[in-house]
Structure formats: structure tokens, C-alpha cells
C-alpha positions in Angstrom: 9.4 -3.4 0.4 5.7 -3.8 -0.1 4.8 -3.5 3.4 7.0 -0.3 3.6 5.2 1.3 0.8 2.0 -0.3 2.6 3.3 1.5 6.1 3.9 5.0 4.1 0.6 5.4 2.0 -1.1 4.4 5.9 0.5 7.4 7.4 -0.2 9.2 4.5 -3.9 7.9 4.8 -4.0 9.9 8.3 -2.9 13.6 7.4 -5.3 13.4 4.3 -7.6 12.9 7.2 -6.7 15.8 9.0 -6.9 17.6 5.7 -10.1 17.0 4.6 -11.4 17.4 8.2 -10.1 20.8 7.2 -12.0 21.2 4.0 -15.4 19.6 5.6 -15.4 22.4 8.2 -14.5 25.4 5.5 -11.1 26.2 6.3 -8.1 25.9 4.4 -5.6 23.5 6.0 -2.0 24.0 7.1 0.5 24.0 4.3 3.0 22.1 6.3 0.4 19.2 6.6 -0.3 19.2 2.8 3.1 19.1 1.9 3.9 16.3 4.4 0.9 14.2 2.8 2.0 15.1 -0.6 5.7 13.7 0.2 4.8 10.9 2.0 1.9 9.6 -1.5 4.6 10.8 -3.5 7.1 8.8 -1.4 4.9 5.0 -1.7 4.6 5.7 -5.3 7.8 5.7 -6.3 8.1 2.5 -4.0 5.3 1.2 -5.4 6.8 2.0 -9.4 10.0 0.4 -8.4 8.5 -2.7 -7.0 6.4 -2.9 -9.9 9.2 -2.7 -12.7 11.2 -5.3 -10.9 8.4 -7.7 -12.7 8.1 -9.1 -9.4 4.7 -7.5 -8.9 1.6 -9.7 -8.5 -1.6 -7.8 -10.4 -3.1 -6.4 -7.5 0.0 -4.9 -6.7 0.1 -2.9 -10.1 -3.9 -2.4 -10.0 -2.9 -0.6 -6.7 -0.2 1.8 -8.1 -2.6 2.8 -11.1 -5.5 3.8 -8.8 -2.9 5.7 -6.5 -1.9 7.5 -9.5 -5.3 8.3 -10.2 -5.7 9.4 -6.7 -2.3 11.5 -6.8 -3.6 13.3 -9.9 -6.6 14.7 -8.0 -4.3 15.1 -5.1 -2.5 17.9 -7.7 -6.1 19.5 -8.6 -6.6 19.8 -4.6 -3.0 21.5 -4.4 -4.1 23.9 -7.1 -6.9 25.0 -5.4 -4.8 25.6 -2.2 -2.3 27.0 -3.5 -4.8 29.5 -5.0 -6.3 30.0 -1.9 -9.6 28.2 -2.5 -11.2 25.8 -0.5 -11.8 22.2 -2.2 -15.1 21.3 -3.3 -16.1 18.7 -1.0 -17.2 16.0 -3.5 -13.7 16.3 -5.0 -12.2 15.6 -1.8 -14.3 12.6 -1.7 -13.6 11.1 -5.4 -10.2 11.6 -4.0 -10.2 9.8 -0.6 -12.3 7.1 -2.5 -9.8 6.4 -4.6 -7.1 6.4 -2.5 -8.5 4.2 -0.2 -9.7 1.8 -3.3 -6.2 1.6 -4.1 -4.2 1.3 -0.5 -7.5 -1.9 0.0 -6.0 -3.2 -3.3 -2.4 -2.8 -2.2 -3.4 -4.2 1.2 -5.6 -7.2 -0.1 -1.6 -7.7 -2.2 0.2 -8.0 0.7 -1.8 -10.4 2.8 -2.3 -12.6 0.0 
């Protein structure tokens, strides 16, 4: 189930992509693409939870799922901003991708060991 939650948060990894290609150009991104992203992090969290209260989890695993859900959190502030119709400051977008791909590395460097 790891490498399933691994899969999902990679697919994820390539609509936030799209969306802050969005943002970096000054334009607001399509909702449906947002939303899909948003499931799809949503989605490997809870995979990611589960696995992780099965006590079956090695540390990097649950390192992982606490800087997603750091990530996730300033995923929310970005879906404020769109909702309200504002474009994301770019250094937030950053902070955010950094994260996220802090925490997917973690996850990853999990599921070779």
C-alpha cells in the first residue's frame, strides 16, 4: 500500500505542476485541476494515516505523512486565495512545493529502503 500512496502523491506531484505553472505566469488555474490535486493529496494521506496507525510504519514513513500534512495545510491557504479569486503569492507556492516534495523524497527514500 506504500507504493500506492507513493504512485498517488506522484500524480498529484504533476497537476501541482500545472498549477503553479499557472500562478508563475499570473493567472488563476482551472478549478477542475485544483480540485483533482486536492483529492488525489487528500487521497495518499489518508493512505499514508492508515498505513501509519497499523504500527507497521518505519520512521521515515511517518516523517513523510507529517511534512505532507504540513504541505496540505498550505495547500488549504492556496485554496483560499483561489477560491477568493486571488492569485497565490509566488513564494507561498514555493514553501509549498518544497515541502511536498521534502515529504514525497522522505516517503520515497521509505519505500526503497
Amino acid at each position: 500500500m506504500l507504493t500506492y500512496a507513493l504512485v498517488v502523491f506522484a500524480i498529484a506531484a504533476v497537476g501541482g505542476m500545472l498549477l503553479a505553472s499557472h500562478v508563475l505566469r499570473g493567472k488563476l488555474a482551472p478549478w477542475a485541476l485544483s480540485i483533482g490535486h486536492a483529492l488525489l493529496g487528500a487521497t495518499g494521506l489518508v493512505m499514508l494515516v492508515y498505513i501509519v496507525l497499523q504500527g507497521a510504519a518505519a520512521g521515515r514513513v511517518t516523517a513523510a505523512l507529517g511534512l505532507l500534512v504540513v504541505a496540505a495545510l498550505g495547500g488549504f491557504y492556496l485554496a483560499s486565495l483561489h477560491l477568493r479569486g486571488r492569485i497565490a503569492p509566488k513564494a507561498v507556492v514555493f514553501i509549498h512545493a518544497g515541502v511536498a516534495v521534502t515529504g514525497f523524497l522522505t516517503l520515497l527514500s521509505a519505500v526503497l529502503a
